[in-house]
Backbone as numpy.savetxt, mean C-alpha at the origin, in Angstrom:
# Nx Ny Nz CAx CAy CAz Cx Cy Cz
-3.81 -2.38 -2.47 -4.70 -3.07 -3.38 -5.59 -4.01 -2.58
-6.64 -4.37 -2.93 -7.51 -5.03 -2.67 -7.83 -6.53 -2.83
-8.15 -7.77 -2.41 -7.85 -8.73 -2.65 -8.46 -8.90 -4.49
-9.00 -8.36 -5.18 -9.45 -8.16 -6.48 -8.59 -6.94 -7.53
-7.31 -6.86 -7.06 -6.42 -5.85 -7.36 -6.51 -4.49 -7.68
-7.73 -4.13 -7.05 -8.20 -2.74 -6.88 -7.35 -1.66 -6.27
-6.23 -0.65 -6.98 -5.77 0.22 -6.20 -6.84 1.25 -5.28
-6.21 1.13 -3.95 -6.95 1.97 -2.56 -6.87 2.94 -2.17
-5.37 3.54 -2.50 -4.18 4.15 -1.77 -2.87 4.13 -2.28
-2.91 5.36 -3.00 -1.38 5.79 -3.50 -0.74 6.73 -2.42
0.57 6.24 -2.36 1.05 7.01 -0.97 2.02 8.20 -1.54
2.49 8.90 -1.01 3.70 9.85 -0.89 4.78 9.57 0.11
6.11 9.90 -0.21 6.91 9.67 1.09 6.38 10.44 2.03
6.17 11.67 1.79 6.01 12.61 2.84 4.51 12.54 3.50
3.75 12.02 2.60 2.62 12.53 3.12 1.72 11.38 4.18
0.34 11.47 4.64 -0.05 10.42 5.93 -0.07 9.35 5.05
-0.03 7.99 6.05 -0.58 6.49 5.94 -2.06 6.91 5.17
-2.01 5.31 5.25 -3.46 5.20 4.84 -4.62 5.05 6.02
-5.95 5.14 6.21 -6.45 5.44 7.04 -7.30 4.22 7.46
-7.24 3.32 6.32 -8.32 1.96 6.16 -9.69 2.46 6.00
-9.68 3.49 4.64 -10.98 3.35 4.23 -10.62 3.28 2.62
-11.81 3.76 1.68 -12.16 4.00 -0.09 -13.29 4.73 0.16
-12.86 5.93 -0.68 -14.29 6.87 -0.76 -14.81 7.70 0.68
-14.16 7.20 1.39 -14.94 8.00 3.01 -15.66 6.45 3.98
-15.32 5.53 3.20 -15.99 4.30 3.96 -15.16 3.23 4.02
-15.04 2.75 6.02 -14.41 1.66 6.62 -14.12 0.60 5.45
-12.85 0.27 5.40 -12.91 -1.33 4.41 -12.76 -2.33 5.72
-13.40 -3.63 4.97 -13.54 -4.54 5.97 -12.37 -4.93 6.80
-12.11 -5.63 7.61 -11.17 -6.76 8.08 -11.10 -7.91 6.49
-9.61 -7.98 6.52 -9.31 -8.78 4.82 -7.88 -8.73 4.79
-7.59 -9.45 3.55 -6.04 -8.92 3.64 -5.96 -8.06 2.72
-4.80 -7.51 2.40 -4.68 -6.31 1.50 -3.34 -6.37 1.07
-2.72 -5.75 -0.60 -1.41 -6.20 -0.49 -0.69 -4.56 -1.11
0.64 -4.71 -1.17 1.26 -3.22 -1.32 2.21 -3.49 -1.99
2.49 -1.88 -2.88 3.87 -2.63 -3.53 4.82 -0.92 -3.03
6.19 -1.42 -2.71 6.84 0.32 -2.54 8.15 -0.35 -3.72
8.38 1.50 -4.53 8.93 1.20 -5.70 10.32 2.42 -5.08
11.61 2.02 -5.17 12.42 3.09 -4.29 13.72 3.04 -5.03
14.67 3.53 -4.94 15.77 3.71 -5.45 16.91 3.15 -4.94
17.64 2.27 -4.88 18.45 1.51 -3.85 19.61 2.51 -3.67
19.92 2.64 -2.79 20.95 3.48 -1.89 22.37 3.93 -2.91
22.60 2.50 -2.95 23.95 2.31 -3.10 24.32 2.69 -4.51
23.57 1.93 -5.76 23.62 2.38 -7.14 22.79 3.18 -8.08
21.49 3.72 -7.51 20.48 4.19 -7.74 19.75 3.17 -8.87
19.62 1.99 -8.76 18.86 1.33 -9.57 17.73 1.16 -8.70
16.43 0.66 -9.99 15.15 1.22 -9.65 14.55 -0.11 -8.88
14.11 -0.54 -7.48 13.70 -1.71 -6.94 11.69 -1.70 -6.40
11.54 -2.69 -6.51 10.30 -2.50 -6.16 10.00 -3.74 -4.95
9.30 -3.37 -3.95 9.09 -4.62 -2.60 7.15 -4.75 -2.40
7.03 -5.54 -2.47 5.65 -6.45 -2.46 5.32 -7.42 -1.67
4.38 -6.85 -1.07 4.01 -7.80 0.30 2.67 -7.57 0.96
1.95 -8.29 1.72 0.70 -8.39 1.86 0.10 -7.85 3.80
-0.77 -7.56 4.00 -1.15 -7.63 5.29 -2.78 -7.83 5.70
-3.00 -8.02 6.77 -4.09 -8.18 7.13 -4.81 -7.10 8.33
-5.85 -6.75 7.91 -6.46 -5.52 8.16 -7.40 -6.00 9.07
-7.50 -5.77 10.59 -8.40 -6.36 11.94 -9.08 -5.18 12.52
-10.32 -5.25 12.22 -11.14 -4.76 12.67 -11.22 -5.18 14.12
């Protein structure tokens, strides 16, 4: 997501990262934030992890 909560990039387990673009075009240097939604190991209850990074051009 985008600092304006614009989804960018929906991922797959299997499939590539993201590339740091939208549409075919570079996104700036910014921060950017993510959420991964997974199944916890142990009881199969449903967890979700949220956290942010910064993108350097």
């Amino acid at each position: 997501f985008d600092r304006f909560g614009k989804l960018l990039k929906q991922l797959s387990p299997t499939g590539q990262g993201w590339n740091g673009t939208y549409n075919g075009a570079l996104m700036p240097s910014d921060d950017y934030w993510f959420m991964v939604e997974y199944n916890e190991p142990s009881d199969q209850s449903r967890k979700e992890f949220r956290a942010h990074f910064t993108l350097k051009r």
